[in-house]
N, C-alpha and C positions, 0 to 999 in steps of 0.2 A: 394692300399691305397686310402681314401676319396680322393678328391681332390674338393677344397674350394677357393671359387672367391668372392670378395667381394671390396667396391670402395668407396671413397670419391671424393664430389665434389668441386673444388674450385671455392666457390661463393660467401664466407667467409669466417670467421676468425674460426678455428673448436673449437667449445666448450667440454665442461664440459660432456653435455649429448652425443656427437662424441666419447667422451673417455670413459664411464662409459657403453652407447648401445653397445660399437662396439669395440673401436680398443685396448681396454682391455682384453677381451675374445682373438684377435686376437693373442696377442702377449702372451697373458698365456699359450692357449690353441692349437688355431689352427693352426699355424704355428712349434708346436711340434708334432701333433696329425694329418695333413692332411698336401696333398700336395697342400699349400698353395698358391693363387696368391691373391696380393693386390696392387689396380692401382687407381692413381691420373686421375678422368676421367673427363679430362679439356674439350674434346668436350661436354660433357654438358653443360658446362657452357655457352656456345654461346648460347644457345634456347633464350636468354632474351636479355633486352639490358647492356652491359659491356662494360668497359673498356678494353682494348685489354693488356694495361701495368701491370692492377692488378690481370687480372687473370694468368698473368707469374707468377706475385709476388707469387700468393698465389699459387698456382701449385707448386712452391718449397719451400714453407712454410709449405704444407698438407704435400710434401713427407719428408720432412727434421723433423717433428712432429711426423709421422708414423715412422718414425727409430727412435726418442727420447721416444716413448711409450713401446719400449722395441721390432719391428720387427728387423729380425735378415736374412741378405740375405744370410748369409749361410743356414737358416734354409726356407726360403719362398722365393717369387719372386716378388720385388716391381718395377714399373713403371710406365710409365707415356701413356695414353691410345694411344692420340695423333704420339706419335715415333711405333707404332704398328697398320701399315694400316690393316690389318686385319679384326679389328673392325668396318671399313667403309666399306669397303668388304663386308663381311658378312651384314650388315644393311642394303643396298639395296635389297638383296635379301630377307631379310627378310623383306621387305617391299610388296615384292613381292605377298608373304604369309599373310599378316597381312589384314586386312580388316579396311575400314574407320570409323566404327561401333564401334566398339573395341577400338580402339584411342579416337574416343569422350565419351566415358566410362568411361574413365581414371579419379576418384576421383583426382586426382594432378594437371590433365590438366585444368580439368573446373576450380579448384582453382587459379592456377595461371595466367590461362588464364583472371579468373575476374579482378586479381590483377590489371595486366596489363592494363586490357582496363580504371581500376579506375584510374588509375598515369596517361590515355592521352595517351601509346603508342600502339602500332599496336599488335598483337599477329603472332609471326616468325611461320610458317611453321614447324620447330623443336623442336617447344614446344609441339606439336602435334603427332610428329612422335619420339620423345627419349624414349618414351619405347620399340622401335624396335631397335632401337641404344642399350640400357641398353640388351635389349635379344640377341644381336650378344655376346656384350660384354661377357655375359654365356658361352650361346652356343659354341661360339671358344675354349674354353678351357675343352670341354669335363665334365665342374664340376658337380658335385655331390649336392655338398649342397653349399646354397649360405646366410650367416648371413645378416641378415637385422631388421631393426624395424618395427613397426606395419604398417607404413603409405608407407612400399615399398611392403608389401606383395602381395598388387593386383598384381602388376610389375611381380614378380617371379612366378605369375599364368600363366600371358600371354605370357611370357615365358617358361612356361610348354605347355602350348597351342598351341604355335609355333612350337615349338618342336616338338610335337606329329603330326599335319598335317603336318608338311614337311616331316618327316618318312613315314608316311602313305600318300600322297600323290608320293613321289619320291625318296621313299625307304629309312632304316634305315640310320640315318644320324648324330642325336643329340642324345648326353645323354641329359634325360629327368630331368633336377636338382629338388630341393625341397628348401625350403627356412626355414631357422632355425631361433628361436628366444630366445635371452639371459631370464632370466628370471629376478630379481629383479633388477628396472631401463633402462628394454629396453625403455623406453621411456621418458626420464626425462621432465618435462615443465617448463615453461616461468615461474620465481620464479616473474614474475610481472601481468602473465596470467597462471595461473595454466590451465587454459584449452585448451591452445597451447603447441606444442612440442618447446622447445628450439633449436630455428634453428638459425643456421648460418647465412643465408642469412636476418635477419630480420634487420628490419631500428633502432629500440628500443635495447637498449644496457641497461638499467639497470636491466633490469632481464635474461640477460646472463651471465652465466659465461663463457669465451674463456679462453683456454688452457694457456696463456700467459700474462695472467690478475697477475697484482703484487697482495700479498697475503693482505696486506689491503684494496684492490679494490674488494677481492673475500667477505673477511667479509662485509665489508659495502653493498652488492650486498645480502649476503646470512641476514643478520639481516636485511635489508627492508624488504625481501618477503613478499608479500601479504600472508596471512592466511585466515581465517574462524572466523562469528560469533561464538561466545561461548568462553569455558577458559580451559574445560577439554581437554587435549593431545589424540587425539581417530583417530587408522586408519582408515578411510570411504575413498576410493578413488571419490565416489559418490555423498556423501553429505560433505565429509571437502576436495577439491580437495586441494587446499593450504596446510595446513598439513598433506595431505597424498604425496606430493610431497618432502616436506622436508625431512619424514619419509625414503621415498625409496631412495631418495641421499643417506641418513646417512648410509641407510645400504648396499648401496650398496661400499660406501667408508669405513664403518669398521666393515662389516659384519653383520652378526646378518641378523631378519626378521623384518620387518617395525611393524609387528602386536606386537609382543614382545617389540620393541625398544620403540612404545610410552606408554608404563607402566612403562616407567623408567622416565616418566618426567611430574613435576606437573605443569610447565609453560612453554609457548611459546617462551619465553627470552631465558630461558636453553637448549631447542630443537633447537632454531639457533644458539646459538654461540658453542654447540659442532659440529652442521655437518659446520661450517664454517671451524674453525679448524680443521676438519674431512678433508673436502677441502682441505684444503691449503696444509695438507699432503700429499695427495693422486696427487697434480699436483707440486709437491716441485720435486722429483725427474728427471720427465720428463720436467721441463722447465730446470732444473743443465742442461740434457744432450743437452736439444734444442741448450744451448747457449755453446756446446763443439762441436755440430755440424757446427752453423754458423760460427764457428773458422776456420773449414777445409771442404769450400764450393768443392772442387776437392772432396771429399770423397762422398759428397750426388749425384754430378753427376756421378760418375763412378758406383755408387749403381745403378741407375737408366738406365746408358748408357748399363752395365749389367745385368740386368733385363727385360731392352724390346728385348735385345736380343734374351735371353731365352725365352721371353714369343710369341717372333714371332716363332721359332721355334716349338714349343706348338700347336701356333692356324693353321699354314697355313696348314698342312694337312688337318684338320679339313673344312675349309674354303674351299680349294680346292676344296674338296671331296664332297660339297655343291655347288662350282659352275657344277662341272661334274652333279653331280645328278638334278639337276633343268635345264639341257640342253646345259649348253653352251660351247661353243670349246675351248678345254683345248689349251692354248698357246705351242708353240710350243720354245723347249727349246733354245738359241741361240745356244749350240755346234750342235746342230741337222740340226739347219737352216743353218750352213754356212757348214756342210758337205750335206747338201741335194743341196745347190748352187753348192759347187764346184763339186758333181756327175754331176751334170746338165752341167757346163763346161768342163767337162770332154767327153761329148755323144758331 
């Protein structure tokens, strides 16, 4: 069976396009369909500067949201990246492997790194090096294919990249994964900046929608959006980014093809206040469950305390078998050591 790895980070509040890119597909398709792992990957969240108390918070708001989107841990394996040393493990080594070249390559690093130096602060060391963190995270689990948006793709290269020199350097090691992409909405944008992705972590909150936004905060959100000069309804993702944005919401929230959907509308008023409502549908369910979850917090921790379980089990062969291969002296088991003492005691 496939076997599918894939991760959110808490760095905020996950929106609209978190659910429509990604943890939709997840919970329809691949965690019926592949042997699914899906991890809250909080050491990311450290490359920047945070709060140490919000990204608890939101670390059990991703996973407590990822079970209200429909994942099901009978069916997949959810956790928390942090309770599974592994993934540090592995990331040095793979640093090992990785070149300084390739890190400053990184389309995400120069961006965030500008970010950074604009707001006044320093740029961490980890902001530099997490896509060898994100490529353990792969690689330990042997996965196949790894669902991601447009803007991680490079990431899932250079984790093909890795993979392949560490094989061939110090022999087969890593399945070599591929990175798959949803197709209507894998990228939803900023209904305030049509030519930004709608990210989490952004400072501007009126052209987000989050998961947990009340349903008159999503309308009011979705009828401001920015649009396009002109009045005709016309998909162009190139020249009408604003209404080709709205477009792909709507259908991605109630089907249909965005090219189709705007021949049903002779104004810009009618195209938002259906995908608003289209909206509001489409996160009604998953916020009911969010708040049957926060009722019985025991229930998301034993999800999660059961699942790094599993999921250490999973990567340390994996890992091991990476530190053997790259040279280094396999630890010696403690029953081993204390009957190699007491031999010793014994002469």
């Amino acid at each position: 069976m496939t076997r599918v790895f894939s991760g959110v980070k808490p760095t905020g509040h996950l929106t609209l396009g978190n659910y429509l890119g990604a943890m939709r597909r997840w919970a329809a398709v691949d965690q019926h369909e592949a042997d699914a792992l899906f991890c809250v990957v909080d050491l990311h969240a450290l490359t920047v500067d945070h709060d140490p108390a919000r990204v608890r918070r939101l670390s059990r708001q991703a996973a407590t949201l990822l079970l209200a989107s429909g994942l099901d841990p009978e069916l997949c394996t959810l956790f928390v990246q942090s309770h599974v040393d592994e993934h540090a493990r592995l990331s040095y080594v793979l640093e090992c492997v990785a070149t300084d070249g390739e890190m400053r390559r990184m389309i995400q690093y120069k961006e965030k790194a500008a970010r950074e130096q604009r707001r006044g602060g320093s740029v961490r060391l980890s902001l530099l090096t997490y896509p060898v963190l994100m490529a353990a995270d792969i690689l330990a689990y042997a996965a196949d294919e790894v669902p991601v948006g447009d803007d991680q793709v490079q990431h899932v290269e250079l984790t093909r990249d890795l993979a392949v020199r560490f094989n061939q350097r110090y022999g087969h090691t890593f399945v070599v994964p591929r990175a798959t992409r949803p197709g209507v909405a894998a990228r939803v944008m900023n209904l305030q900046d049509p030519t930004s992705k709608m990210g989490k972590s952004d400072d501007v909150g009126p052209g987000i929608v989050y998961l947990l936004d009340e349903p008159d905060v999503v309308r009011k959100k979705v009828m401001r959006a920015v649009t396009d000069s002109g009045r005709e309804v016309v998909y162009d993702r190139e020249a009408r980014p604003g209404l080709a944005n709205l477009l792909e919401i709507l259908a991605a929230c109630s089907g249909g093809s965005p090219e189709e959907l705007s021949g049903a509308y002779a104004s810009y008023g009618d195209l938002k206040r259906d995908t608003a409502e289209a909206v509001v549908e489409v996160l009604r369910p998953v916020q009911e469950r969010h708040k049957e979850l926060c009722a019985d917090p025991g229930h998301v921790e034993r999800v999660l305390r059961d699942g790094a379980e599993r999921a250490r089990g999973m990567a340390r062969p994996t890992v091991d078998a990476a530190y053997r291969a790259i040279g280094l002296l396999p630890a010696v088991p403690e029953a081993a050591a204390d009957a190699s003492r007491a031999a010793v005691l014994r002469v």
